[in-house]
PDB file with one MODEL, atoms N, CA, C and O in Angstrom:
MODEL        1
ATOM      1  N   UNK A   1       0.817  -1.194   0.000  1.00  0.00           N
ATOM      2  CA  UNK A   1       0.000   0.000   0.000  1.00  0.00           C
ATOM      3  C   UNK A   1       0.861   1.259   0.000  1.00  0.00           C
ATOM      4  O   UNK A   1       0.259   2.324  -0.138  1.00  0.00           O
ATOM      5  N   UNK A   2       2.165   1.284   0.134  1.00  0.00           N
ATOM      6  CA  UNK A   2       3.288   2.500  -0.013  1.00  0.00           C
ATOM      7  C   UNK A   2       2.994   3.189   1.066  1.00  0.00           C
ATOM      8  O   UNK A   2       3.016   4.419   1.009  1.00  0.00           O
ATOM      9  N   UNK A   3       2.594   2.377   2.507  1.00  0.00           N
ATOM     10  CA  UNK A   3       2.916   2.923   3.480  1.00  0.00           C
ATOM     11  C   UNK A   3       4.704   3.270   3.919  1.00  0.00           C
ATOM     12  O   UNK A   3       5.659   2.679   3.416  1.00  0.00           O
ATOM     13  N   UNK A   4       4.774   4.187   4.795  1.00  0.00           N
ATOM     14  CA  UNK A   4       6.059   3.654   5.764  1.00  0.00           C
ATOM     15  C   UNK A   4       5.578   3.708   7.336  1.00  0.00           C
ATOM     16  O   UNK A   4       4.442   4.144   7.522  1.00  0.00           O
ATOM     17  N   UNK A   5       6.206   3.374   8.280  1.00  0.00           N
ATOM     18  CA  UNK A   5       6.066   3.461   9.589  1.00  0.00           C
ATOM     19  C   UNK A   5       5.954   4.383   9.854  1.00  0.00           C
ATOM     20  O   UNK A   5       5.105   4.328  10.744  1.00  0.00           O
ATOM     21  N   UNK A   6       6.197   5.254   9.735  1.00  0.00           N
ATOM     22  CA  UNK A   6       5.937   6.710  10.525  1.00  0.00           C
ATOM     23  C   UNK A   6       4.617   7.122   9.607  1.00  0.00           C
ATOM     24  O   UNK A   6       4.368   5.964   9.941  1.00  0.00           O
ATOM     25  N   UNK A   7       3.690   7.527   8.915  1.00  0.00           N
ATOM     26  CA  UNK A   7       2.789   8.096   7.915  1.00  0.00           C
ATOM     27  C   UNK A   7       1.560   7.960   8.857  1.00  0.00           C
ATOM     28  O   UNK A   7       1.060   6.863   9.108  1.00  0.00           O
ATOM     29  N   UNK A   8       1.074   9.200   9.393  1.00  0.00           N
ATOM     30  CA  UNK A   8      -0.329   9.375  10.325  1.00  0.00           C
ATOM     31  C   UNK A   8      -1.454   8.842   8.928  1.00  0.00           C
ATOM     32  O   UNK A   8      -1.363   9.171   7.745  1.00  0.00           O
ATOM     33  N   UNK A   9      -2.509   7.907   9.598  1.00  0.00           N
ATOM     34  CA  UNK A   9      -3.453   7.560   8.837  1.00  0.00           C
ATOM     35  C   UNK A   9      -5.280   7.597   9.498  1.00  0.00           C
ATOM     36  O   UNK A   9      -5.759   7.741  10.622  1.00  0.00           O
ATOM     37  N   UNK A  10      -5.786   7.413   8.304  1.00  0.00           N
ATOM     38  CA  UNK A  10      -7.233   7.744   9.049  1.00  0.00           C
ATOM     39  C   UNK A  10      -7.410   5.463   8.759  1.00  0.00           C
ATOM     40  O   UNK A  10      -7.162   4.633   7.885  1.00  0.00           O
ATOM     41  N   UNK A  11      -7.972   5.513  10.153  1.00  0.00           N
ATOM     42  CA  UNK A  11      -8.934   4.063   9.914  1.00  0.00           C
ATOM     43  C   UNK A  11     -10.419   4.107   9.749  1.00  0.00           C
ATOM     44  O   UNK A  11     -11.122   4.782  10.502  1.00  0.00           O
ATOM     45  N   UNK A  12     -10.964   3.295   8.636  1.00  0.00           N
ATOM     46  CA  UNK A  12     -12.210   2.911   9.169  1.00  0.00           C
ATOM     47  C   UNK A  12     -12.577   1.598   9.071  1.00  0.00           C
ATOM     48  O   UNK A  12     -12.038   0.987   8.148  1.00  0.00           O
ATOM     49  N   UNK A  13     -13.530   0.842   9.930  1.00  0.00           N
ATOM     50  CA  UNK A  13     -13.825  -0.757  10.164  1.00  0.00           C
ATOM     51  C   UNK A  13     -15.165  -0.856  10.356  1.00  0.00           C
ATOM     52  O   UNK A  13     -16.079  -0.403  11.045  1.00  0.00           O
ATOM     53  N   UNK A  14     -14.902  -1.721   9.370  1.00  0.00           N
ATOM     54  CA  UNK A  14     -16.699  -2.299   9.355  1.00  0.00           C
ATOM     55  C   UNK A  14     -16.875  -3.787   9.945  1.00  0.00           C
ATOM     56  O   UNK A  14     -16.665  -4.871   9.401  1.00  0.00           O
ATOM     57  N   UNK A  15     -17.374  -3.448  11.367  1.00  0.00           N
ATOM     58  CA  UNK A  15     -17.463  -4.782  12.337  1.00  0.00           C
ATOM     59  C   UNK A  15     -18.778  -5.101  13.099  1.00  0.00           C
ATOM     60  O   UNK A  15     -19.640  -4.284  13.425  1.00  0.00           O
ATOM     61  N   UNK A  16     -18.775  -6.172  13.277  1.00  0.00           N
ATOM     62  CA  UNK A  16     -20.193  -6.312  14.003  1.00  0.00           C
ATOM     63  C   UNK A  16     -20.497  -5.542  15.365  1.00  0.00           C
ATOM     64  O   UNK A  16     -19.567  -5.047  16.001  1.00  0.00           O
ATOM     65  N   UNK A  17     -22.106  -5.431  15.895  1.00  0.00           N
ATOM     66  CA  UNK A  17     -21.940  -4.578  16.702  1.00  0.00           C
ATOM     67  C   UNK A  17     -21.302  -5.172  18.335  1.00  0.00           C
ATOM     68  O   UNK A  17     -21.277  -4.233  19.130  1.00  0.00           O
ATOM     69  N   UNK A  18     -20.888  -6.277  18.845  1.00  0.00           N
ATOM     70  CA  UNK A  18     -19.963  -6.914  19.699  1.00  0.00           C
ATOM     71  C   UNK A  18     -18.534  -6.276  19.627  1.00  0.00           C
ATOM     72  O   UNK A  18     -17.842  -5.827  20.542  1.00  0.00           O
ATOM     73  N   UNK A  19     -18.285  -6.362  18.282  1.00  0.00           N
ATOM     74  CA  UNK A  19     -16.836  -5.904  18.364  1.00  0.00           C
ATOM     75  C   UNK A  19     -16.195  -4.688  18.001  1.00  0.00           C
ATOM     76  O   UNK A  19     -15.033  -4.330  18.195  1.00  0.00           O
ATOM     77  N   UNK A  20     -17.344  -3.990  17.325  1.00  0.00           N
ATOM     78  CA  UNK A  20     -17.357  -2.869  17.355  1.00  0.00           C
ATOM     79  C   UNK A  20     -17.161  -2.055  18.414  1.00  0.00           C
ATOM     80  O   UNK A  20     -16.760  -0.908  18.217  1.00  0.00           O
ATOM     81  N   UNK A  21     -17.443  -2.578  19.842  1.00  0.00           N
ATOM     82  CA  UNK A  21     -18.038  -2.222  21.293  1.00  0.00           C
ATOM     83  C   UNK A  21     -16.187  -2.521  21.780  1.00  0.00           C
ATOM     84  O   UNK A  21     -15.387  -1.876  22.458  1.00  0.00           O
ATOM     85  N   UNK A  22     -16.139  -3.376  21.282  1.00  0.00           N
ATOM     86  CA  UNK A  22     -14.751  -3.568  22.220  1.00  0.00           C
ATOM     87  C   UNK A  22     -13.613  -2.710  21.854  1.00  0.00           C
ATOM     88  O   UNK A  22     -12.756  -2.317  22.646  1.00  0.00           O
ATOM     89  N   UNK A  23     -13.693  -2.323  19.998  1.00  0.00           N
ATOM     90  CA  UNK A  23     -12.608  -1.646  19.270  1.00  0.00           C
ATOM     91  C   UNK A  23     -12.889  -0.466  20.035  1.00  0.00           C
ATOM     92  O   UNK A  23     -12.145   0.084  20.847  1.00  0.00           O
ATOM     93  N   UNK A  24     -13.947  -0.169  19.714  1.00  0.00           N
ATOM     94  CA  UNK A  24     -14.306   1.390  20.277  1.00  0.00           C
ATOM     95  C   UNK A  24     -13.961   1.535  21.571  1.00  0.00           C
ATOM     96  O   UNK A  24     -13.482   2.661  21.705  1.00  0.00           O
ATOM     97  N   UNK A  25     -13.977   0.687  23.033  1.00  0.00           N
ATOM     98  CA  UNK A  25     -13.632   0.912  24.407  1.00  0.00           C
ATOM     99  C   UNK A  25     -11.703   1.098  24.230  1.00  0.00           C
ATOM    100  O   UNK A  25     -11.102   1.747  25.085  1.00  0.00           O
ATOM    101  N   UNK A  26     -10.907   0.419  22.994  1.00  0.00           N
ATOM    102  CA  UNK A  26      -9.615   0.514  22.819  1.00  0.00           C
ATOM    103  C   UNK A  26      -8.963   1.295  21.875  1.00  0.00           C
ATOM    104  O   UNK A  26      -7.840   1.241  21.373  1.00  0.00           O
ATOM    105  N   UNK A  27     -10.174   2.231  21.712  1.00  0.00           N
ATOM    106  CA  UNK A  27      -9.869   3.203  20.693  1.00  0.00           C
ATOM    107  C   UNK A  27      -8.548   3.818  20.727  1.00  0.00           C
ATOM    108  O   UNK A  27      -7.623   3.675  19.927  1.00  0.00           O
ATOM    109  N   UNK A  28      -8.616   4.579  21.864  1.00  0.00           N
ATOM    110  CA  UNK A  28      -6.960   5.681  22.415  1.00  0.00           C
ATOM    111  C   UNK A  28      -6.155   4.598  21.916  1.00  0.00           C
ATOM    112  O   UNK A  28      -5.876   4.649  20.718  1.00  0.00           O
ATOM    113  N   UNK A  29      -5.764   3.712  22.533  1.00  0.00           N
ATOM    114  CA  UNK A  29      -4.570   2.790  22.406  1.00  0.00           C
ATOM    115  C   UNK A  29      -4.637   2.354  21.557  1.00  0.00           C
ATOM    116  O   UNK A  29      -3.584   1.739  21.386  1.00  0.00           O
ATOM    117  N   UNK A  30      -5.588   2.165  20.366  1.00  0.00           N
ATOM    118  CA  UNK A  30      -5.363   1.405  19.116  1.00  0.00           C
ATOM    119  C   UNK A  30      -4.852   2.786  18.579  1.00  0.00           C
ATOM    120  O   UNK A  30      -3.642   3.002  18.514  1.00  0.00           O
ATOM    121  N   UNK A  31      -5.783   3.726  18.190  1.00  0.00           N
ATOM    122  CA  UNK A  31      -5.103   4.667  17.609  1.00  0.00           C
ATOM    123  C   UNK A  31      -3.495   5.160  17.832  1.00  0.00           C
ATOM    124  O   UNK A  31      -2.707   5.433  16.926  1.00  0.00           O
ATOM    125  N   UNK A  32      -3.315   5.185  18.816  1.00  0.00           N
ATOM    126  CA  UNK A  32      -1.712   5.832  19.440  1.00  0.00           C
ATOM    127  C   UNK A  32      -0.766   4.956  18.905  1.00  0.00           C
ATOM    128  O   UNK A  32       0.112   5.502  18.238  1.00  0.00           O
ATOM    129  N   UNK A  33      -0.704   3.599  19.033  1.00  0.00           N
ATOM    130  CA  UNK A  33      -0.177   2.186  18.588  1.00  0.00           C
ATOM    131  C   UNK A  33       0.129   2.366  16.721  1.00  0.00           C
ATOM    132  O   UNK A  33       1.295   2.542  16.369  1.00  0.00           O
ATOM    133  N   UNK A  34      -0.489   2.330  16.127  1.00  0.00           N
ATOM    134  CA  UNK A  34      -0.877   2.667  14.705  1.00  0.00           C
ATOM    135  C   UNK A  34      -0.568   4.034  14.435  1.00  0.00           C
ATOM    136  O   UNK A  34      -0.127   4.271  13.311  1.00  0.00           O
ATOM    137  N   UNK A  35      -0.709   4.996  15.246  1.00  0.00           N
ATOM    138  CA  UNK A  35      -0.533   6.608  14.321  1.00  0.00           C
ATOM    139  C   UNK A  35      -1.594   7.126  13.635  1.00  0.00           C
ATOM    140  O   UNK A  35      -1.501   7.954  12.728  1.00  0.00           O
ATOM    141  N   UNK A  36      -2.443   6.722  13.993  1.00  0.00           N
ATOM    142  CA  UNK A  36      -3.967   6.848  13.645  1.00  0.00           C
ATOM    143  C   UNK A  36      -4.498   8.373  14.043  1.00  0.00           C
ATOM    144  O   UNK A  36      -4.671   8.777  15.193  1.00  0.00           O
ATOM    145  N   UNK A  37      -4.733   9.185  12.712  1.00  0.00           N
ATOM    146  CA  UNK A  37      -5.534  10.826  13.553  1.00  0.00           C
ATOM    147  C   UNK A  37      -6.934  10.204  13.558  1.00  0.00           C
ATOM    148  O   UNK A  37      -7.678  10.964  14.178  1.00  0.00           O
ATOM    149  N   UNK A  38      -7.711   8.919  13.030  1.00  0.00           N
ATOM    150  CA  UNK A  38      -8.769   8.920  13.772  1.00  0.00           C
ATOM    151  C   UNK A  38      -9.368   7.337  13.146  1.00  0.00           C
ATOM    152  O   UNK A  38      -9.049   6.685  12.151  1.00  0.00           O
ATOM    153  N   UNK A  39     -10.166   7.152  14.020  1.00  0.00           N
ATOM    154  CA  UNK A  39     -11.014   5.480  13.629  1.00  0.00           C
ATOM    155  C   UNK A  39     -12.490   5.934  13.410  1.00  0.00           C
ATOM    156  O   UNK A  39     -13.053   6.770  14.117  1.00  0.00           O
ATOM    157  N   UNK A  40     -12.848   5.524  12.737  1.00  0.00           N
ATOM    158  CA  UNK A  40     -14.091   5.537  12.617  1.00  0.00           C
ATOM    159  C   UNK A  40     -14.829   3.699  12.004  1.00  0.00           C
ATOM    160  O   UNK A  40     -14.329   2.651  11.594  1.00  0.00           O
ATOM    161  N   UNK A  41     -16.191   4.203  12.274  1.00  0.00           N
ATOM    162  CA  UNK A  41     -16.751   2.686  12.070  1.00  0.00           C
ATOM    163  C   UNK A  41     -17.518   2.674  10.571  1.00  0.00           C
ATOM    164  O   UNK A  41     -17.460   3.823  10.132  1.00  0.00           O
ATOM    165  N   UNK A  42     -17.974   2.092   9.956  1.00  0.00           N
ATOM    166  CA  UNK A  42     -18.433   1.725   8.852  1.00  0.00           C
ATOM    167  C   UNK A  42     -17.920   1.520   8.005  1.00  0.00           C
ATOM    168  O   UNK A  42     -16.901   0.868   8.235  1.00  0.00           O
ATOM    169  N   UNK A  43     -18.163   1.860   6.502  1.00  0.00           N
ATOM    170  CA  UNK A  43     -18.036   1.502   5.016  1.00  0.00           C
ATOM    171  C   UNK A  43     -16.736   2.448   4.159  1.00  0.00           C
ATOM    172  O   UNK A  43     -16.902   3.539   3.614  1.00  0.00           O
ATOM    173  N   UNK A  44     -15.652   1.785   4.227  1.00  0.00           N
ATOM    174  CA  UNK A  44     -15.119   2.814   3.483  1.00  0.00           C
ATOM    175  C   UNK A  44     -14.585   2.831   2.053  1.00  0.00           C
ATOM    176  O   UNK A  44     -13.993   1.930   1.458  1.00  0.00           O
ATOM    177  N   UNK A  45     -14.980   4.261   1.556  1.00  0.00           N
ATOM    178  CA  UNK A  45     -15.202   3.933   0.402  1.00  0.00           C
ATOM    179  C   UNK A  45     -13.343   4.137  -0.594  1.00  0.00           C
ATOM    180  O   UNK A  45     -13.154   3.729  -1.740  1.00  0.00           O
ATOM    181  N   UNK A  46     -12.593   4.636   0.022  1.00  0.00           N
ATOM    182  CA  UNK A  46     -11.224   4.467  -0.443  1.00  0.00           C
ATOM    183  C   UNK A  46     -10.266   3.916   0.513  1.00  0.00           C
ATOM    184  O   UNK A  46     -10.579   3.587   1.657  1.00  0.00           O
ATOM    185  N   UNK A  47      -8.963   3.812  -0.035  1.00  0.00           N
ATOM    186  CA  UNK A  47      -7.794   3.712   0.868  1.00  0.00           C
ATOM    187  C   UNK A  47      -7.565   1.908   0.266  1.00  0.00           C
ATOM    188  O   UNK A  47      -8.079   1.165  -0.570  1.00  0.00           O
ATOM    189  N   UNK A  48      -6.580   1.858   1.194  1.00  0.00           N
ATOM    190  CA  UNK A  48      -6.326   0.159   1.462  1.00  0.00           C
ATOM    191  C   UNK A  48      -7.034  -0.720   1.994  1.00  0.00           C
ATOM    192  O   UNK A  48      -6.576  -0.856   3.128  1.00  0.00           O
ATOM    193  N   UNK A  49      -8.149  -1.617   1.809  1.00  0.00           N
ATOM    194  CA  UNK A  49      -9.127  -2.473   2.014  1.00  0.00           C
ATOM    195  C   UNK A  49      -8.417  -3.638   2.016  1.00  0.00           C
ATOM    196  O   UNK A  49      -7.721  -4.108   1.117  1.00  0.00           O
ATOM    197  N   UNK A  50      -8.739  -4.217   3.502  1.00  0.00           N
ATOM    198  CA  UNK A  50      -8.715  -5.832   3.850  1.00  0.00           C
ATOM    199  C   UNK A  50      -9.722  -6.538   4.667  1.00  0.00           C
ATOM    200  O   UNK A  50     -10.015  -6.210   5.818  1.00  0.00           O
ATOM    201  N   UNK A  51     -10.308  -7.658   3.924  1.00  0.00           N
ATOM    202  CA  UNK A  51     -10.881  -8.537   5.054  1.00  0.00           C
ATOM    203  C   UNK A  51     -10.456  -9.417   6.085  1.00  0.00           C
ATOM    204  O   UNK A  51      -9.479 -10.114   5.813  1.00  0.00           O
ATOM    205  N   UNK A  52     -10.876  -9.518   7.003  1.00  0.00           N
ATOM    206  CA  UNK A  52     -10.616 -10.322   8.052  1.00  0.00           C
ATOM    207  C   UNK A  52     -11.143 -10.783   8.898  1.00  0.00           C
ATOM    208  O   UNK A  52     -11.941 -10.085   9.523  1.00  0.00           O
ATOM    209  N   UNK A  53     -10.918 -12.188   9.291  1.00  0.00           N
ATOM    210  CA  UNK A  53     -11.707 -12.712  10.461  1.00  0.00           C
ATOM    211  C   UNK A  53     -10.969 -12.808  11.905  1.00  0.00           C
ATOM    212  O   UNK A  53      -9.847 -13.290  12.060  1.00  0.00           O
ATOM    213  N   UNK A  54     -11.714 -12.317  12.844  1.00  0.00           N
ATOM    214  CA  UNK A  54     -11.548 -12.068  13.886  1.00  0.00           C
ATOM    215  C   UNK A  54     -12.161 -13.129  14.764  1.00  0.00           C
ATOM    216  O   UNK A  54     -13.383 -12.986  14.800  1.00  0.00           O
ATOM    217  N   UNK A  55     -11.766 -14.066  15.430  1.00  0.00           N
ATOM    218  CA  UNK A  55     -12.154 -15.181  16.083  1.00  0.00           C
ATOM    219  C   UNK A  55     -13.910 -15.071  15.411  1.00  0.00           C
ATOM    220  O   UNK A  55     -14.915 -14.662  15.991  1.00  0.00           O
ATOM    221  N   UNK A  56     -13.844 -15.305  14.796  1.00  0.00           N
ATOM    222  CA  UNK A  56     -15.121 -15.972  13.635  1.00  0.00           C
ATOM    223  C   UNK A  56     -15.691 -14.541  13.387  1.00  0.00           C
ATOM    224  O   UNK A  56     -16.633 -14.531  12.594  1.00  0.00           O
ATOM    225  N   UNK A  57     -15.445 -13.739  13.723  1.00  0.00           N
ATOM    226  CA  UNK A  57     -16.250 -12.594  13.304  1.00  0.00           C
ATOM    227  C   UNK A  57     -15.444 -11.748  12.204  1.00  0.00           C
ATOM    228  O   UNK A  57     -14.339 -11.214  12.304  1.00  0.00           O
ATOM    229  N   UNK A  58     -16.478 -11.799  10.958  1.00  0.00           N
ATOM    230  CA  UNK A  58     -16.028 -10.810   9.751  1.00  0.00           C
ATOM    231  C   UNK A  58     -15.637  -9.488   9.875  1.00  0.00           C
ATOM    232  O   UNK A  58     -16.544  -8.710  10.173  1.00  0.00           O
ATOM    233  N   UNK A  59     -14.577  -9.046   9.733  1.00  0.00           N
ATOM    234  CA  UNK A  59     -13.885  -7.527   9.956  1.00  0.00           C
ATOM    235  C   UNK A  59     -13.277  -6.514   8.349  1.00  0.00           C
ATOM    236  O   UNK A  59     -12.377  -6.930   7.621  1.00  0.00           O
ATOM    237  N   UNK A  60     -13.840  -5.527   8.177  1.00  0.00           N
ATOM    238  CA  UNK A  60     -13.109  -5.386   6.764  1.00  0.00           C
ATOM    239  C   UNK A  60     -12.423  -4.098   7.747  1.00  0.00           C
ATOM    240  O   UNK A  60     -12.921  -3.542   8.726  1.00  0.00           O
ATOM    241  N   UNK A  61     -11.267  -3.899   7.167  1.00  0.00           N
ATOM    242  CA  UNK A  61      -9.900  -2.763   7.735  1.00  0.00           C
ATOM    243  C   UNK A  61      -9.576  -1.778   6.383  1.00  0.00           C
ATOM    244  O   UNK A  61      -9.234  -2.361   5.354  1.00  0.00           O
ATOM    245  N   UNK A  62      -9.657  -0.621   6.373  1.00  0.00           N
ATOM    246  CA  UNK A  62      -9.410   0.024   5.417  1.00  0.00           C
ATOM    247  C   UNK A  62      -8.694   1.408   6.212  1.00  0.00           C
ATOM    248  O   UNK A  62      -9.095   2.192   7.073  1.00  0.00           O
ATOM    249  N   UNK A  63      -7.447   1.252   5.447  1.00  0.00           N
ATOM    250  CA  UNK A  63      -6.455   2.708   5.983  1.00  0.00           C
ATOM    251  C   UNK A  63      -6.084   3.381   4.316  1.00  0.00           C
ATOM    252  O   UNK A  63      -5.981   2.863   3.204  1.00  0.00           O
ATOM    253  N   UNK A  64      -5.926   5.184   4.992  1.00  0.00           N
ATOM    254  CA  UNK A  64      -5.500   5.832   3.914  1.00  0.00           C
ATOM    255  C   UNK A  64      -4.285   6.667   4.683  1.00  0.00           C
ATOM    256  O   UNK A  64      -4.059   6.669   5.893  1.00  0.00           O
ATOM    257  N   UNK A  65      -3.658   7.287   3.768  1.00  0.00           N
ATOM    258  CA  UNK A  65      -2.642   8.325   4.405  1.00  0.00           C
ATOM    259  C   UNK A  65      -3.637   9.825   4.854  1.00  0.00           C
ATOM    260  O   UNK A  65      -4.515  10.421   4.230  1.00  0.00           O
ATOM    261  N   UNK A  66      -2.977  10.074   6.302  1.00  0.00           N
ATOM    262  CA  UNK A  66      -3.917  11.149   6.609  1.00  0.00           C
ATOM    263  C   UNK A  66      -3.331  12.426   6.233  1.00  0.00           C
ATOM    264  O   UNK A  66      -3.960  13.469   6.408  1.00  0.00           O
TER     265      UNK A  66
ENDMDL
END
């Protein structure tokens, strides 16, 4: 995706509402961890898109450069 390690990015995740609940209570620390200026939840419509399963639960991850 022509990231590097240092490059502040925006997240957004489209997750069920269980785990949605948990990302969101680890928001600060996910964001800070990552370099994240912000997470948000739903559908996103650019950036780097991945699916994933999360102990059985479907997760799509999409980052852009912020």
């Amino acid at each position: 995706a022509d990231f590097v390690v240092t490059d502040h990015i925006h997240v957004t995740i489209g997750a069920s509402g269980g785990l949605e609940k948990i990302l969101t209570a680890a928001m600060t620390e996910i964001t800070s961890a990552v370099l994240a200026d912000s997470m948000t939840f739903g559908t996103a419509s650019d950036g780097y898109t991945k699916d994933w399963d999360i102990n059985g639960e479907n997760v799509t991850m999409s980052v852009k450069k912020a």
